[in-house]
C-alpha positions as CSV (number, residue, x, y, z in Angstrom):
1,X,-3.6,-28.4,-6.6
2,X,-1.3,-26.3,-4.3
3,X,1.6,-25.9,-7.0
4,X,1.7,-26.3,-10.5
5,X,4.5,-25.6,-13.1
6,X,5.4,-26.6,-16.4
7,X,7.9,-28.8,-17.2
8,X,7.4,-28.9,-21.1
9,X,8.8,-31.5,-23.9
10,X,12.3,-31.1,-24.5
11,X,13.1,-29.8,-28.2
12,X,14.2,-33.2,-30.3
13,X,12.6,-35.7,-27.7
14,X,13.2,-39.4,-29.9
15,X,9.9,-40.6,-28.6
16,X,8.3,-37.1,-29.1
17,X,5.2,-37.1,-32.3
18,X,3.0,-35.0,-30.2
19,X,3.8,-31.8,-28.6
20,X,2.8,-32.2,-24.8
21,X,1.8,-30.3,-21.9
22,X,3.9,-31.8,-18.7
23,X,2.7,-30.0,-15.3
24,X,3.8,-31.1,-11.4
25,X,1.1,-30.5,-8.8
26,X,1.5,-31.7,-5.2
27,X,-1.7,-33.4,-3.9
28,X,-2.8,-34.6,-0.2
29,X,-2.0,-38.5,0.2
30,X,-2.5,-40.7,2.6
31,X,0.3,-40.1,5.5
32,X,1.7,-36.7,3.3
33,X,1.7,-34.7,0.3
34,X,2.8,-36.5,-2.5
35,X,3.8,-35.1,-6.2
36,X,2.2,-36.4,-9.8
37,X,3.3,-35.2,-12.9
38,X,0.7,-35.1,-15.7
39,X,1.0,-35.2,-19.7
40,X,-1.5,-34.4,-22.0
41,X,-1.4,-33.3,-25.7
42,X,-1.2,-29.2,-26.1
43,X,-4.6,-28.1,-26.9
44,X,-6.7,-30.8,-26.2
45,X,-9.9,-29.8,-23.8
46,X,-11.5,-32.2,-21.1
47,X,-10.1,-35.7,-21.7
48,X,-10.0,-39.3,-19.8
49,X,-7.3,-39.9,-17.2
50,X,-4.9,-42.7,-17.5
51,X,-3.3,-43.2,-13.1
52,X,0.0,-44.0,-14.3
53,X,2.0,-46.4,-11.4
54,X,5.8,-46.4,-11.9
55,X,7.8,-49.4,-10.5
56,X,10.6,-50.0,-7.8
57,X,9.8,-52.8,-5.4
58,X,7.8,-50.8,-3.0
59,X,10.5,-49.3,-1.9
60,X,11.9,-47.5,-4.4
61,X,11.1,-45.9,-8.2
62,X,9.9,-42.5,-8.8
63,X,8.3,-40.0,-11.5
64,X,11.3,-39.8,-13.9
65,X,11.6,-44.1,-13.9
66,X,7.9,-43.3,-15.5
67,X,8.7,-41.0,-17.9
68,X,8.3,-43.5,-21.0
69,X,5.3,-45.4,-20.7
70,X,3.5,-42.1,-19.3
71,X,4.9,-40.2,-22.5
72,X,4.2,-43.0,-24.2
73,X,0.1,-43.3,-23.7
74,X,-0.1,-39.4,-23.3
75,X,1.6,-39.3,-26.8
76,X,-0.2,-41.7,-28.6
77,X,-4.1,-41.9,-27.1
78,X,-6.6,-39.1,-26.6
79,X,-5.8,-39.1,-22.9
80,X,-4.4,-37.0,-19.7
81,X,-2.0,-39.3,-17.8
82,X,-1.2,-38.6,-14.1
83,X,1.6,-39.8,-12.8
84,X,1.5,-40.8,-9.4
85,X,4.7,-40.4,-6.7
86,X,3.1,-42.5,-4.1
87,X,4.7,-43.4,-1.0
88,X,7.3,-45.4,-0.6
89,X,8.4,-48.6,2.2
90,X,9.2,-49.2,4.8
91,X,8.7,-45.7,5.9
92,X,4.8,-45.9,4.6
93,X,4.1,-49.5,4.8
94,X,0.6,-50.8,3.5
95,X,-1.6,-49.7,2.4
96,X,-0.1,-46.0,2.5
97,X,0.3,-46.6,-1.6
98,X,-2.9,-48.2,-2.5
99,X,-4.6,-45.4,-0.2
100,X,-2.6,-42.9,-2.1
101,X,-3.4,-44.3,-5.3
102,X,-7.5,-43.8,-4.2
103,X,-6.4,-40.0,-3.3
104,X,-5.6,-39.8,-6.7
105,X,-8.1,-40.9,-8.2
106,X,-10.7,-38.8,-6.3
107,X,-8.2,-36.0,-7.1
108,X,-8.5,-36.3,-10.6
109,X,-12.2,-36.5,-10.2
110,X,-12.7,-33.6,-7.9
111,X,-10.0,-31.1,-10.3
112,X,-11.7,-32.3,-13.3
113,X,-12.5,-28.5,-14.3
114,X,-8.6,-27.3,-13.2
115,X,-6.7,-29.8,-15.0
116,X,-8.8,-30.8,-17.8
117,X,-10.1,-34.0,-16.7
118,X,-13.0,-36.1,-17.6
119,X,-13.3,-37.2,-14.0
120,X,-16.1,-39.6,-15.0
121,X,-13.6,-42.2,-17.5
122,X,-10.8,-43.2,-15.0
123,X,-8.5,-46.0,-16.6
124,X,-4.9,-47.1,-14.5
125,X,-1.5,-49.0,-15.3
126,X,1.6,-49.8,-14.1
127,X,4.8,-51.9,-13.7
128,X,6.1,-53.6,-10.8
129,X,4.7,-52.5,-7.5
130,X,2.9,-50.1,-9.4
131,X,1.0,-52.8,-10.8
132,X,0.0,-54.2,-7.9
133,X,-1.3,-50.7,-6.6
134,X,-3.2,-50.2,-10.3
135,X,-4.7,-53.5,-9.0
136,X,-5.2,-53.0,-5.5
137,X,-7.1,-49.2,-6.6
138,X,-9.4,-51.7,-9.1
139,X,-10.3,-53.5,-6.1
140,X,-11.1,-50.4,-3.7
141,X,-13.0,-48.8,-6.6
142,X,-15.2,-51.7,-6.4
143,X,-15.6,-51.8,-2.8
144,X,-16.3,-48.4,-1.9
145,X,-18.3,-48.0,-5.1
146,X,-17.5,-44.1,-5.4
147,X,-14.5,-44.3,-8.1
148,X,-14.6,-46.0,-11.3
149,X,-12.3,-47.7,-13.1
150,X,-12.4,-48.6,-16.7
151,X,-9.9,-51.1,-17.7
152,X,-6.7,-51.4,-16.3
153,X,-2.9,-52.1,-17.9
154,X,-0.4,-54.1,-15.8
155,X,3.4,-54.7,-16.8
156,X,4.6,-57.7,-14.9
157,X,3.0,-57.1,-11.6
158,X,4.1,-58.5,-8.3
159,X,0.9,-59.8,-7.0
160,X,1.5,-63.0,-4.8
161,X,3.4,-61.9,-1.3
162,X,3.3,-65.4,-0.4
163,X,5.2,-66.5,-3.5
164,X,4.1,-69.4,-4.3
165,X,3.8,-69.5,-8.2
166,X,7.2,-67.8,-8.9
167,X,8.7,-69.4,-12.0
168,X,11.7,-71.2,-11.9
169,X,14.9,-69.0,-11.1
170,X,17.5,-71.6,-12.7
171,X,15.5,-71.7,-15.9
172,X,14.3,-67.9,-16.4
173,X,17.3,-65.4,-17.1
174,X,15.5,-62.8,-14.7
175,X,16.6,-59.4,-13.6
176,X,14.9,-59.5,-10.5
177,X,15.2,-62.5,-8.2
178,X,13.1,-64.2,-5.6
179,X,14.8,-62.7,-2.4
180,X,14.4,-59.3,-3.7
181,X,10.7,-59.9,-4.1
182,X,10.5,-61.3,-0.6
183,X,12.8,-57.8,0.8
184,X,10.1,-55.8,-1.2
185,X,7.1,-57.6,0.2
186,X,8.5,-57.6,3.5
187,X,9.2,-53.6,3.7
188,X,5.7,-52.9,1.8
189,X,3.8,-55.7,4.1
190,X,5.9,-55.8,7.7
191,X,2.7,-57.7,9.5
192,X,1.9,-61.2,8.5
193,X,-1.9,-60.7,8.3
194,X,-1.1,-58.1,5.9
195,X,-0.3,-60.9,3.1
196,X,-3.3,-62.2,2.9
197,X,-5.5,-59.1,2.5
198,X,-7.2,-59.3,-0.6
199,X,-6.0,-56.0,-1.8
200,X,-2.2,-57.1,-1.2
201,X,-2.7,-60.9,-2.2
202,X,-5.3,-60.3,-5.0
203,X,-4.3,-64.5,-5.6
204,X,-5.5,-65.3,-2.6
205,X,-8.6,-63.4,-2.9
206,X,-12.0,-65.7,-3.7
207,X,-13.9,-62.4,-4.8
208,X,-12.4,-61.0,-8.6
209,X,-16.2,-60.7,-10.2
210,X,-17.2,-57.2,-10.8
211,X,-13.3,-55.6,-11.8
212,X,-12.6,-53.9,-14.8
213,X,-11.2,-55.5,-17.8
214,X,-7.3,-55.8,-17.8
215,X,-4.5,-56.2,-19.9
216,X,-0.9,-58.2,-18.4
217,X,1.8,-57.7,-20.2
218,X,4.5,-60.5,-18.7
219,X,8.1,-60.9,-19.6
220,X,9.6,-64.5,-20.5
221,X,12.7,-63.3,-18.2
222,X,10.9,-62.6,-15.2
223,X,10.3,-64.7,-12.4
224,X,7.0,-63.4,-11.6
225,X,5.4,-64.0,-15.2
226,X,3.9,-67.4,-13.7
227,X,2.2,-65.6,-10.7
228,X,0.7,-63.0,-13.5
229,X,-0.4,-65.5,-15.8
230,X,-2.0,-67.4,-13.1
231,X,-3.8,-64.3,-11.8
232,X,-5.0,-63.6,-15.7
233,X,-6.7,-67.1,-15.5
234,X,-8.4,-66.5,-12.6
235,X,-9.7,-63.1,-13.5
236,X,-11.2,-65.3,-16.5
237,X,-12.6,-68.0,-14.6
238,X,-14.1,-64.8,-12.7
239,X,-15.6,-63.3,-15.9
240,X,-13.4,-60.4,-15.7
241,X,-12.5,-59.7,-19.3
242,X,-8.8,-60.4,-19.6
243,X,-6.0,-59.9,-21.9
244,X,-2.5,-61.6,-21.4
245,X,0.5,-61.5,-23.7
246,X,3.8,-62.5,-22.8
247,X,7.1,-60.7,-24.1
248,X,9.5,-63.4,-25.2
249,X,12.5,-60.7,-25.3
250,X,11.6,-58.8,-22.4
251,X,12.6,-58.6,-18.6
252,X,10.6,-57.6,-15.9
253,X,12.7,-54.6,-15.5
254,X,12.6,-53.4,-19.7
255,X,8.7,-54.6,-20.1
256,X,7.9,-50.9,-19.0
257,X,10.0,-49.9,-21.9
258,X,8.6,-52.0,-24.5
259,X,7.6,-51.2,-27.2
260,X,5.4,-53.8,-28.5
261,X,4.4,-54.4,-25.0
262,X,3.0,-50.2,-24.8
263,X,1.9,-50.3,-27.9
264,X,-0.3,-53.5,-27.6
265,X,-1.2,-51.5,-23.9
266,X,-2.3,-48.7,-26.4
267,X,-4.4,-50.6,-28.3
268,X,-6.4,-52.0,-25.2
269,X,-7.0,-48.7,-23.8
270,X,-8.4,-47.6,-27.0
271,X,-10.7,-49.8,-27.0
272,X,-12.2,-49.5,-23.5
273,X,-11.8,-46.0,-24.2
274,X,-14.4,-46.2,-27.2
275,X,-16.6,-48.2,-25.3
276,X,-16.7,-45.6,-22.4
277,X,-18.0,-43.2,-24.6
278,X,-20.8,-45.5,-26.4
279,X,-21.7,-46.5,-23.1
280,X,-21.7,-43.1,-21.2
């Protein structure tokens, strides 16, 4: 941690039934240094990390666009959440953000004693593209065997560069269309080979066995809750344990904002969170 200062819980915050601890630290990534934010409850000793993703496309999105779902779990489960800036295309196409992601997770591991970590019970969520880096870390947790993750919270995903099970976009009201999805994909994965990797294209990938459980929260309004639903069946078929739940209301945009949506994430988490414990 080269640089660490508190940020602390603004007096009257609506969302606020905890008093929190909000730090910034600046951690070696992948191509550069890159920032995460972490939350926990004041007082609290060694606790589980949550690897909070925020959204944007790949290309865009930051710390402060995930203020409220990292608040949110920080606030409401016995948990540190680290927030994590990764990098951002085209300037750091892949797999500069899944590698990043991995950083972070050793990080947390490695700091356990500075920041209050239980480095052993690493959990991960996130929206958008930071969904599909939550995923892709599940994956090279599995691979490289030396990282752990316990369960894992996904808020309508982009998972499928090829786009072939996007939902209908004359039928869906969504707030995020399929040529923006294709610009996203093409900054994040500029080579053509790239799309079929298995930690880009997890729907293409004939290898799911042995990832942690999951919970996919999809929006009715999103053209991508097809290729997330899809991916939930296959993690099934896999015997991954799997929870889906679609958001009739929600857009892929406001899913991160959800309340129903976090609060259904919540429960999940505490769950897998008991479980680590019995287990461990």
């Amino acid at each position: 941690m080269r640089t660490t200062h508190s940020r602390g819980l603004s007096a009257g915050s609506p969302w606020s039934t905890h008093s929190l601890e909000v730090d910034e630290a600046r951690i070696a990534g992948y191509e550069s240094n890159i920032q995460v934010r972490l939350y926990r409850r004041a007082g609290v000793g060694s606790l589980p990390v949550v690897l909070y993703f925020h959204g944007g496309g790949f290309v865009g999105g930051s710390l402060d666009d995930a203020e409220f779902a990292a608040r949110h779990f920080a606030e409401h489960l016995p948990v540190l959440v680290i927030s994590v800036g990764y990098s951002l295309a085209p300037a750091h196409p892949f797999p500069a953000a899944l590698e990043d992601a991995y950083r972070a997770a050793c990080w947390a591991m490695d700091a356990a004693k500075t920041i209050g970590s239980d480095g052993k019970r690493l959990f991960a969520a996130g929206h958008c593209a930071g969904g599909h880096v939550a995923n892709g870390l599940a994956f090279v947790a599995r691979d490289r065997g030396d990282v752990r993750i316990g369960a894992l919270a996904l808020f309508s995903p982009m998972l499928d560069p090829s786009m072939t099970c996007l939902a209908d976009e004359r039928v869906v009201d969504s707030d995020i269309s399929p040529r923006q999805c294709l610009a996203s994909y093409r900054a994040y994965l500029p080579m053509a080979s790239q799309r079929m990797h298995p930690y880009a294209a997890p729907l293409e990938s004939a290898r799911l066995a042995g990832l942690p459980p999951m919970f996919i929260a999809t929006a009715r309004n999103d053209v991508l809750h097809v290729e997330a639903e899809t991916y939930a069946a296959r993690l099934i078929g896999a015997g991954v344990p799997t929870q889906v739940m679609r958001y009739a209301n929600a857009t892929h945009e406001r899913i991160a904002y959800d309340t129903q949506a976090l609060q259904d994430a919540e429960r999940f988490f505490e769950c897998h969170l008991h479980r680590s414990v019995t287990s461990g």
